[in-house]
C-alpha positions as CSV (number, residue, x, y, z in Angstrom):
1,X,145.4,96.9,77.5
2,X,144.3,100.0,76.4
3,X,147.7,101.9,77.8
4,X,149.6,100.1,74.8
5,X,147.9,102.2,72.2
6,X,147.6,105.3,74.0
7,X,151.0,106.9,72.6
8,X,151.0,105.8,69.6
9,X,147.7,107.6,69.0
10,X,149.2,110.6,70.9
11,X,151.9,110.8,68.7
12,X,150.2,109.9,66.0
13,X,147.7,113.3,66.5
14,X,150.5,115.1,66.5
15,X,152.0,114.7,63.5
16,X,148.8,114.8,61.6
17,X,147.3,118.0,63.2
18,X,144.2,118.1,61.0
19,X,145.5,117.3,57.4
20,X,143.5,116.9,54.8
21,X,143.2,112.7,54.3
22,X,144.0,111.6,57.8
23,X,142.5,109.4,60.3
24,X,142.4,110.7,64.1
25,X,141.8,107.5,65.6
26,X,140.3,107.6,69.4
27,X,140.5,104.5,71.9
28,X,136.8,103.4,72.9
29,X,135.8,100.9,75.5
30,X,136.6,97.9,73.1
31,X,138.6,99.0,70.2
32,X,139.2,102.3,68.5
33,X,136.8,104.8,66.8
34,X,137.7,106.9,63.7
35,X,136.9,109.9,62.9
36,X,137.9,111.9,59.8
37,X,139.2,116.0,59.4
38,X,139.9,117.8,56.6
39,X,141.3,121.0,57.1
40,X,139.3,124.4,56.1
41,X,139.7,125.7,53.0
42,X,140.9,128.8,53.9
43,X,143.4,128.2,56.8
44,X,144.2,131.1,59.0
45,X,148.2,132.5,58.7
46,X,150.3,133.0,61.6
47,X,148.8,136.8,62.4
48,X,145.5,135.6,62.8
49,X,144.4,136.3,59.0
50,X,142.8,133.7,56.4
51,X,144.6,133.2,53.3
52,X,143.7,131.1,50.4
53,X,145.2,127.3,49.9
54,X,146.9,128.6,46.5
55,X,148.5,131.4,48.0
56,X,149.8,129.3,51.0
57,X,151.1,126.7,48.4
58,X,152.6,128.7,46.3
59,X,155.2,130.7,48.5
60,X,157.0,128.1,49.4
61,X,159.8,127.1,47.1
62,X,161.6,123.9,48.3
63,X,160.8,121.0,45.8
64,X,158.7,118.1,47.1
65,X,160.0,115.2,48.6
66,X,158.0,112.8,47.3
67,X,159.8,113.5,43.8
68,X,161.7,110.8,42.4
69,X,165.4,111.5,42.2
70,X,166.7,112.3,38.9
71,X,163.2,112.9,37.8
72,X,163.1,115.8,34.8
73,X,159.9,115.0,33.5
74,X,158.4,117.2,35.9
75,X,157.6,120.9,35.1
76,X,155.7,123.7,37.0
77,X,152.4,124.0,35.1
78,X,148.5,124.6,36.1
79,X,147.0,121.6,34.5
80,X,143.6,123.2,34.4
81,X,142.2,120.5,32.3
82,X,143.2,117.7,34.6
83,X,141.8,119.1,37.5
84,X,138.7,119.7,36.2
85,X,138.5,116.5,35.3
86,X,139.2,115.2,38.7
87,X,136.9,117.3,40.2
88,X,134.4,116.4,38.0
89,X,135.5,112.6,38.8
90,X,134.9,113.2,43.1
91,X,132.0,115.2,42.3
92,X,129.9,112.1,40.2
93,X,131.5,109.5,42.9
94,X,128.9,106.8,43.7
95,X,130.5,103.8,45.0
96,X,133.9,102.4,45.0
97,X,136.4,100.9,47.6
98,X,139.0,103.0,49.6
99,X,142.3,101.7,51.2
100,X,144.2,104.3,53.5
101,X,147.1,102.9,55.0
102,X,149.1,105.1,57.8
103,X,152.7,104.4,58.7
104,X,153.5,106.6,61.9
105,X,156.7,104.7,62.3
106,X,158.6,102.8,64.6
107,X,156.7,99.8,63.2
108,X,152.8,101.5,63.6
109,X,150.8,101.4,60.7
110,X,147.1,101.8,60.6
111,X,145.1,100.2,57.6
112,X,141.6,101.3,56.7
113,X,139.6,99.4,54.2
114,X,135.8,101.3,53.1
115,X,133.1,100.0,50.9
116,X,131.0,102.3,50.1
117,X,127.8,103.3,48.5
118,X,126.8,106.9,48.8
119,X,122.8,106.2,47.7
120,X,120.7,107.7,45.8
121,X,116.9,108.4,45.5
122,X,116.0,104.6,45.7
123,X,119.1,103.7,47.8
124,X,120.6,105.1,51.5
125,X,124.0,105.4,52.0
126,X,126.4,102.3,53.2
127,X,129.7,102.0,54.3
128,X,131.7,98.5,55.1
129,X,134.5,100.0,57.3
130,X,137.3,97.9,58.7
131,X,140.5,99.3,60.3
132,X,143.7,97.3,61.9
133,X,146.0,98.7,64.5
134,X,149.5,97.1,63.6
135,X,152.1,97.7,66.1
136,X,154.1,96.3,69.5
137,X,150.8,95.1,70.8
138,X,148.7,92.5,68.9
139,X,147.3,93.5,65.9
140,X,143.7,95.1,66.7
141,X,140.9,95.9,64.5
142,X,137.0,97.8,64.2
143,X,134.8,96.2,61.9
144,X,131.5,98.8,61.2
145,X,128.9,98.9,58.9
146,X,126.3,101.5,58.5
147,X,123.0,101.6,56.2
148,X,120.9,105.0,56.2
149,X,120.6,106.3,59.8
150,X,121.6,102.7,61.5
151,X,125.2,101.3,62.4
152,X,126.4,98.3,63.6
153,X,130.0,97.2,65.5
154,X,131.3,93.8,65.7
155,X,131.9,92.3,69.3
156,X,135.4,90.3,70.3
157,X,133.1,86.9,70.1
158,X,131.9,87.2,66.1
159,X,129.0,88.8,66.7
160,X,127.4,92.8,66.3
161,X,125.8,95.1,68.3
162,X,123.9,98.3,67.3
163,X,126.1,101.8,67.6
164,X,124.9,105.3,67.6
165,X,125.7,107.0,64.2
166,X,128.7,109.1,64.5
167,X,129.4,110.5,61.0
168,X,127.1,110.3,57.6
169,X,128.7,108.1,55.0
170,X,129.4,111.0,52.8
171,X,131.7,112.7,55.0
172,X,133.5,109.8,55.4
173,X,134.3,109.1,52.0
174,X,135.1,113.0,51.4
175,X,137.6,112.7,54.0
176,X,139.8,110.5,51.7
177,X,139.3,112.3,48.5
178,X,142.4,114.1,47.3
179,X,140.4,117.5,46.5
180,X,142.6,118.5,43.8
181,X,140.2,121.7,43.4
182,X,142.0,122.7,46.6
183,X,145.3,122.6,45.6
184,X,147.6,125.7,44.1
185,X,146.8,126.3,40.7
186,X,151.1,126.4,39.5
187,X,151.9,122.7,40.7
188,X,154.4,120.0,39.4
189,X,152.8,117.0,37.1
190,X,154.5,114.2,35.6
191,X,152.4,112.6,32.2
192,X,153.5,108.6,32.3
193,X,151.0,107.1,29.4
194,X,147.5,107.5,30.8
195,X,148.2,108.5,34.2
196,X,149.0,112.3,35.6
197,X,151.3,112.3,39.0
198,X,150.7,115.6,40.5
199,X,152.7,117.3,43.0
200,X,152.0,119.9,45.8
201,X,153.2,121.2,49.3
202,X,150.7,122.5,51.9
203,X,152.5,124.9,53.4
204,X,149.9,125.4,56.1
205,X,150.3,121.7,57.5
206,X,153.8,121.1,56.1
207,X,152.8,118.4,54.1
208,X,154.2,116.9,50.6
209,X,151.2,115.9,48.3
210,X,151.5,113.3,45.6
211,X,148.2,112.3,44.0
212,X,147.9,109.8,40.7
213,X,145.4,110.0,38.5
214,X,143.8,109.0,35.0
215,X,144.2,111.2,32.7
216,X,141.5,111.0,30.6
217,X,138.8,110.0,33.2
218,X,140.3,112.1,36.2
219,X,139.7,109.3,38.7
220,X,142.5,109.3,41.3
221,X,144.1,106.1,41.4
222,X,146.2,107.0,44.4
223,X,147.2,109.9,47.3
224,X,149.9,110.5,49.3
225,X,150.7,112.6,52.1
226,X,153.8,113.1,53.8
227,X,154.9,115.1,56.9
228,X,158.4,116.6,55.7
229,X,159.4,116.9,59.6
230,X,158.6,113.4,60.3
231,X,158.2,111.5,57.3
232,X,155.3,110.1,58.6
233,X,153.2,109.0,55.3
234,X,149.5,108.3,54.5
235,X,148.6,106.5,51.2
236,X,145.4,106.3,49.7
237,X,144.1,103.6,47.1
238,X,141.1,104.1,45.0
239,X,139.4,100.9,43.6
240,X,136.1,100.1,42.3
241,X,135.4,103.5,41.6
242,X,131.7,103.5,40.6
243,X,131.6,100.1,40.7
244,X,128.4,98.4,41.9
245,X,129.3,97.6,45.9
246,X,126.7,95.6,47.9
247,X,126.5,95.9,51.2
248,X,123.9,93.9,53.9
249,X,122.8,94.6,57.5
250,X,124.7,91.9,59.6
């Protein structure tokens, strides 16, 4: 069973090598396990030295993909104002509801769904996750929840079993933030009423960046994040975003 989703995961770590909102997802005895990268913020050039995101960004000319053809409402800029805004936005994040959605191709896609509540003096941290393996095999999925320091699976018959912790709810919810704070400082942006589409391209992962946001509230309303050699493409939803979220020990 578990040879069927052995390479498509292969493949699938390979054309994400450590990009900033992607899942590495890892077979375990019953299912997968995710864990989520980001890359570092300084990422380290081809002769060994680190050079900043904005500097790697910004040498490379070729206009994004993920621009709509015929599109000329798009102008280089550095919306300062709008990225404070959606830094400001991840950095008062409470609770909220993520979707990522990864299509790898020939017909894999892997959905992730995350409640979340990141706690507070009164409250620990909890996550609902639930991911779904779509591809030549039956459909799989992982169903976790986690509360403070304790996690729980659900089993093939209905029921859950207790886990060891593998990663704090935080860092799980950073891993799908768009970190616009990291991006170049000159980048493409496209004002349609109250939302801002910016545009990027990580040079250092060879990745085409799309992120949508509110403009006057900052919160991102969607990501994207596409590999120009493969065209393989994450997107990210944002819902709910300090919306109360409830979530209960099984």
């Amino acid at each position: 069973m578990k040879s069927k989703f052995i390479k498509p995961l292969v493949a699938f770590g390979r054309r994400f090598p450590a990009t900033s909102l992607v899942i590495v997802v890892a077979l375990a005895t019953l299912g997968f396990g995710y864990a989520f990268l980001r890359p570092a913020a300084s990422p380290i050039s081809p002769t060994g030295e680190p050079t900043s995101v904005a500097a790697t960004a910004v040498a490379v000319a070729p206009p994004p993909a993920l621009t709509p053809p015929g599109s000329t409402a798009s102008v280089a800029a550095a919306p300062s104002d709008i990225r404070r805004r959606v830094t400001d936005a991840e950095t008062t994040l409470r609770t909220g509801r993520i979707t990522a959605t990864d299509d790898l191709g020939d017909g894999i896609r892997i959905v992730t769904t995350l409640r979340f509540d990141l706690g507070d003096g009164d409250r620990a941290p909890s996550a609902h996750i639930v991911g779904i393996y779509q591809g030549d095999a039956d459909d799989q999925s992982l169903e976790r929840i986690v509360i403070g320091d304790r996690a729980w699976q659900r089993q093939h018959d209905g029921g859950w079993q207790i886990i060891a912790m593998q990663r704090e709810t935080r860092d799980q919810v950073r891993a799908f933030l768009p970190h616009v704070d990291l991006a170049p400082r000159e980048m493409l942006f496209e004002a349609t009423g109250q939302t801002v589409t910016l545009r990027w391209y990580d040079a250092a992962h060879d990745i085409e960046v799309e992120v949508k946001v509110d403009s006057v509230t900052g919160v991102p309303r969607q990501a994207k994040e596409q590999i120009r050699a493969t065209g393989a493409l994450l997107t990210v939803t944002y819902d709910a975003w300090n919306t109360d979220v409830i979530i209960t020990p099984p």
